[in-house]
C-alpha positions in Angstrom: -20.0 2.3 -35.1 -18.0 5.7 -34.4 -15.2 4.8 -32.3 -14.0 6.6 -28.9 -11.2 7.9 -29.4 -8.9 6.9 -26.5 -10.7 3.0 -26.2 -10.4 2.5 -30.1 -6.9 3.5 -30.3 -5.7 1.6 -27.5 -7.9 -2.0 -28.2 -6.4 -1.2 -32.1 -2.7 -1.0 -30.6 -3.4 -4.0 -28.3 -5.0 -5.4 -31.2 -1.5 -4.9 -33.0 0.8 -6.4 -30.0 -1.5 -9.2 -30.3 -1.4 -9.9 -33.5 2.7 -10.4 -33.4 2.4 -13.4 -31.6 2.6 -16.2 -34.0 -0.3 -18.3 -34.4 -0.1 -21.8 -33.9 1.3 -23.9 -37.3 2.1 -20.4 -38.4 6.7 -20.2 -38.7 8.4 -18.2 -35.7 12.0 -18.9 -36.7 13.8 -16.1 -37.5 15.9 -16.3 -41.5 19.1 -18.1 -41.0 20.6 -14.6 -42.6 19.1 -12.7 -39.8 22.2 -10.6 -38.8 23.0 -11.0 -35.0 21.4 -9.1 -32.8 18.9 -7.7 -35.3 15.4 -8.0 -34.7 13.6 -10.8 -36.4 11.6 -9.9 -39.9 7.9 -9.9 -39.6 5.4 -10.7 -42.0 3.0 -8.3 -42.9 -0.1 -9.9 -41.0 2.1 -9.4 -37.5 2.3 -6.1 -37.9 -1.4 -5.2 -39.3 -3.0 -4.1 -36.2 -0.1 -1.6 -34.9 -0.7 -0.2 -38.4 -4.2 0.6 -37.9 -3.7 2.3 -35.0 -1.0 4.5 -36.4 -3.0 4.9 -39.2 -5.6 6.0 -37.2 -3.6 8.2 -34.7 -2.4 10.6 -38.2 -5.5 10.6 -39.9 -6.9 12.3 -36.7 -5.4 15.7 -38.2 -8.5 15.5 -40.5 -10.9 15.4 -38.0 -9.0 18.2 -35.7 -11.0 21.5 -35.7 -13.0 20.8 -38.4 -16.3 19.6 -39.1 -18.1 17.1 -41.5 -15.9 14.0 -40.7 -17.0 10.8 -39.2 -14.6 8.0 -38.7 -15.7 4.4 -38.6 -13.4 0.7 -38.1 -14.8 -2.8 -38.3 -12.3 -6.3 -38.8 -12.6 -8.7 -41.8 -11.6 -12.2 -40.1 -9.4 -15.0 -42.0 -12.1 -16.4 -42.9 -13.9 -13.7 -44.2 -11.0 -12.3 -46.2 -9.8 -15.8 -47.0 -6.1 -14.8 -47.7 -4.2 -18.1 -46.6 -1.2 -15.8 -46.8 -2.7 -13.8 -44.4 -4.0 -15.7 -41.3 -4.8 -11.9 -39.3 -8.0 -10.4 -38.6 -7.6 -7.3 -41.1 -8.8 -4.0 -39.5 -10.5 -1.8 -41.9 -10.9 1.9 -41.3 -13.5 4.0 -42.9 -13.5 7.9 -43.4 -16.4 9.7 -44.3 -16.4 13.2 -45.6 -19.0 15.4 -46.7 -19.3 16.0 -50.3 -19.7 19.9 -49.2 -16.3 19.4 -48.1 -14.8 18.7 -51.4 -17.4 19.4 -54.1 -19.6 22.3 -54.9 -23.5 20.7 -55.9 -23.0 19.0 -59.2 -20.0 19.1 -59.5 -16.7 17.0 -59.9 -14.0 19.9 -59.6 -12.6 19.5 -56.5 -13.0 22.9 -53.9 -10.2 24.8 -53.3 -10.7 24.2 -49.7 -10.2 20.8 -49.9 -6.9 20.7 -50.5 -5.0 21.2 -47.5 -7.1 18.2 -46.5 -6.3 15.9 -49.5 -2.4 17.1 -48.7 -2.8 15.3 -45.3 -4.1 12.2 -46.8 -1.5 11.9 -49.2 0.9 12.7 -46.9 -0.9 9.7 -44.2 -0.3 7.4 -47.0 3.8 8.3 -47.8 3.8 6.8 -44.4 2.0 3.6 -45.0 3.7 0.2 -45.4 4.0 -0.9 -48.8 0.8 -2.1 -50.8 -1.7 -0.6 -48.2 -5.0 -0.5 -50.3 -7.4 2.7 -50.4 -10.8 2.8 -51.8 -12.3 6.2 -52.6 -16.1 5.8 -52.8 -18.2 8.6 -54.0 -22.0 8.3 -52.8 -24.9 10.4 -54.0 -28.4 10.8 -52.9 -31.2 9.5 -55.0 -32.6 12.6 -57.1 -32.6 12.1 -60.6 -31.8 9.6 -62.6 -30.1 6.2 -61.2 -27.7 5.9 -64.1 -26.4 9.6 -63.7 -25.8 9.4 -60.0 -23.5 6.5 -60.4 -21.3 8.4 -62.7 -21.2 11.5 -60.8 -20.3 9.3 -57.8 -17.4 7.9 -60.0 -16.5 11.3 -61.6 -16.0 12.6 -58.2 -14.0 9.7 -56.6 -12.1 9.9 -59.8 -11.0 13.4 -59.1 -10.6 12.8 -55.5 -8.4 9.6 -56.0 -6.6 11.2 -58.6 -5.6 14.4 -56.7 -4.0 11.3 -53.9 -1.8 9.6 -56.6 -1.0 13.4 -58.3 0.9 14.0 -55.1 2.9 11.4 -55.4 1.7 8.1 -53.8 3.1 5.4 -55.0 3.6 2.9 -52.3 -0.3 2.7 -51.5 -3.1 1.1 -54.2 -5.4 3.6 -54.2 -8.7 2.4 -56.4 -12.0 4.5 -57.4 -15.4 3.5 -57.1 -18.8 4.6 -57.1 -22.4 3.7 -55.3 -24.5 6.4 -56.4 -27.5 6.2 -54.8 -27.6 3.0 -53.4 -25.9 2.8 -50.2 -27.8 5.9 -48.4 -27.0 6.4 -44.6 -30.3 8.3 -44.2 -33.4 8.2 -45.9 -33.7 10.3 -48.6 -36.7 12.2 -47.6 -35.2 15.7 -46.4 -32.9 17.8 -47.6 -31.0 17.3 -44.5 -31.0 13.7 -45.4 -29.9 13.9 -49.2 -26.8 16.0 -47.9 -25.4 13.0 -45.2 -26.2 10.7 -48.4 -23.9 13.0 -50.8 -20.4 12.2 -49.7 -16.8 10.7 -50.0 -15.8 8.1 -48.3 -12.3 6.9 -48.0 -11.5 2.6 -47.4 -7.9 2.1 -45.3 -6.9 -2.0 -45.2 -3.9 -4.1 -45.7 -5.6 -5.9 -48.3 -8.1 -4.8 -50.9 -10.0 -8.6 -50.2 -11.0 -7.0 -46.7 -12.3 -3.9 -48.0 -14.3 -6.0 -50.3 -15.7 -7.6 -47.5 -16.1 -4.5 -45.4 -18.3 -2.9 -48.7 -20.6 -6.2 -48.8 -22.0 -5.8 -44.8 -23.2 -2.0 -45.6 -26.8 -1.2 -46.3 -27.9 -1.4 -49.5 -30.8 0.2 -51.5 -31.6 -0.9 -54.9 -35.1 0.4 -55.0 -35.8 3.5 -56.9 -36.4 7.3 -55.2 -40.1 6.2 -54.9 -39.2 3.0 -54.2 -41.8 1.7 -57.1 -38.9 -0.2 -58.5 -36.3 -2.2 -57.0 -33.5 -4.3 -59.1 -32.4 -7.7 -57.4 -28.6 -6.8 -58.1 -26.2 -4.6 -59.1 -22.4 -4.9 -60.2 -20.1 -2.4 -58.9 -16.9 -1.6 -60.4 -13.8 -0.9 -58.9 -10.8 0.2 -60.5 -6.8 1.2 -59.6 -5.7 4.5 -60.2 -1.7 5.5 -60.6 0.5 7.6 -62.6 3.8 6.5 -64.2 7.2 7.2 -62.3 8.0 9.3 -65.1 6.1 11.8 -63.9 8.1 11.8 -60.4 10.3 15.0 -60.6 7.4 16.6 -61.6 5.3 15.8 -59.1 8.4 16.9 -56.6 8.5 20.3 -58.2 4.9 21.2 -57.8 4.7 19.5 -54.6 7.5 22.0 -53.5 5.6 25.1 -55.4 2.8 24.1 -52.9 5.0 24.2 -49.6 6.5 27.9 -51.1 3.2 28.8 -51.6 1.9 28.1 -48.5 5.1 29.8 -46.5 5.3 33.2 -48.4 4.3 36.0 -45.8 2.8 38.7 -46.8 0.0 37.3 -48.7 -4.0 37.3 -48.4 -6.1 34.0 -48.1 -7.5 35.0 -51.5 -4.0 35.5 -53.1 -2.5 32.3 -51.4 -6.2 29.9 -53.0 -6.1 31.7 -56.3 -2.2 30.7 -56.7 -3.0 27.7 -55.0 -5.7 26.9 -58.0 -2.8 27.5 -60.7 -0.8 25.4 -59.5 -3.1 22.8 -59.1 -4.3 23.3 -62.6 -0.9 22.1 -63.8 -1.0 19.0 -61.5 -4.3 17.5 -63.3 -2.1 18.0 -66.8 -0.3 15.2 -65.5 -2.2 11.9 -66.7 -3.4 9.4 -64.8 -3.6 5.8 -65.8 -6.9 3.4 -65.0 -5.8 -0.2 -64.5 -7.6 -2.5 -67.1 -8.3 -4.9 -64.0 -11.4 -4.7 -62.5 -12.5 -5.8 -59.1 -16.2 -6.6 -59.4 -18.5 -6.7 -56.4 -22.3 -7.8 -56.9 -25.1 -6.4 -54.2 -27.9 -7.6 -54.1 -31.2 -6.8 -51.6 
């Protein structure tokens, strides 16, 4: 469900507090080379909940004064996520975007538009704790042809994902994947439908295991358009997307052309987005690596 603002935010930060108090069997003791009057180390799954909420509390900015985003948190339980590591309830939060927002129709080049809004993102995850996982999840509606929609789905969370990791995200695994048609969050019978069904949707967890989990409650749809056909399960595909360190100063320097960019007085909005466009131009020369390891998730009806 859509949360409330002000109640989600504070049961997620209460969640957090909570979830420092160590479980019982669990170790409390501090390292013996804890230096005095430093505060104990925590493991990851102590802190998990206070990083929702602060994860929660920047992304915000994308939803400030502008239209076409929902936001969405459920929790994966231990022993859903079954990470014996990991004996938290993992809080997963899910932002949905428009692909107006983004894309023009039938298309995977990313609107110039959208990317003040894919700056914030990045910039959420420079903040994150080390390993945080993001899925970016393209969704399409069900015209055409079945096939077709799950690769425009996956060309556009490509570009999306890739335009994250191009501004230089490295501490957060940030992972494509596509649905196509067959996880629709309104029936595909108006046009006003299809367009909730065409859109982006961006996975925030501490562990990809949770997201996993999070993907498998949605409703799916395997029939066809007209419903005449429906397959008992599909196998979805999701892969990690990076770029080498090499590429770091690099990054930096465009990252910086950006901020001049955006500061130089005297320009027009259509001078600012058309030297905005070159320089993003160069930032997709950069190439971006696909991790040969899969994570496969099967749906079925």
């Amino acid at each position: 469900m859509p949360f409330s603002k002000p109640s989600a935010f504070c049961a997620a930060l209460l969640s957090g507090l909570a979830l420092m108090t160590t479980p019982a069997g669990a170790q409390s003791a501090c390292p013996v080379n804890t230096a005095a009057q430093m505060p104990c180390p925590q493991e990851a799954w102590q802190t998990v909940g206070i990083e929702h909420a602060d994860r929660m509390a920047r992304l915000e900015r994308l939803s400030k004064g502008r239209h076409g985003f929902s936001f969405f948190e459920e929790t994966v339980s231990p022993s859903e996520h079954g990470l014996k590591d990991f004996p938290a309830d993992i809080p997963v939060l899910r932002v949905v975007a428009r692909q107006d927002i983004f894309f023009d129709s039938g298309s995977d080049q990313i609107r110039a538009e959208a990317y003040k809004l894919l700056d914030i993102v990045a910039d959420s995850l420079k903040q994150e704790p080390p390993d945080v996982a993001l899925f970016v999840a393209g969704h399409t509606d069900a015209d055409g042809d079945e096939d077709d929609n799950i690769d425009l789905g996956l060309s556009r969370a490509h570009a999306v994902a890739s335009a994250l990791v191009l501004r230089g995200v490295y501490q957060a695994s940030i992972y494509r994947v596509s649905f196509g048609e067959y996880m629709p969050i309104a029936p595909n019978d108006t046009l006003r439908s299809k367009a909730k069904n065409r859109r982006v949707e961006f996975l925030f967890g501490a562990k990809p295991e949770a997201l996993v989990v999070d993907i498998k409650r949605q409703n799916v749809n395997l029939c066809g358009g007209d419903n005449s056909e429906c397959k008992k399960q599909i196998r979805i595909e999701i892969e990690k997307v990076s770029v080498s360190r090499d590429f770091e100063n690099k990054i930096i320097e465009i990252n910086n052309e950006v901020k001049t960019i955006e500061k130089q007085p005297g320009r027009s909005p259509v001078e600012i987005t058309k030297a905005r466009q070159e320089v993003e131009l160069e930032r997709t020369k950069i190439p971006v690596e696909i991790d040969r390891q899969k994570i496969y998730v099967d749906l079925g009806r």
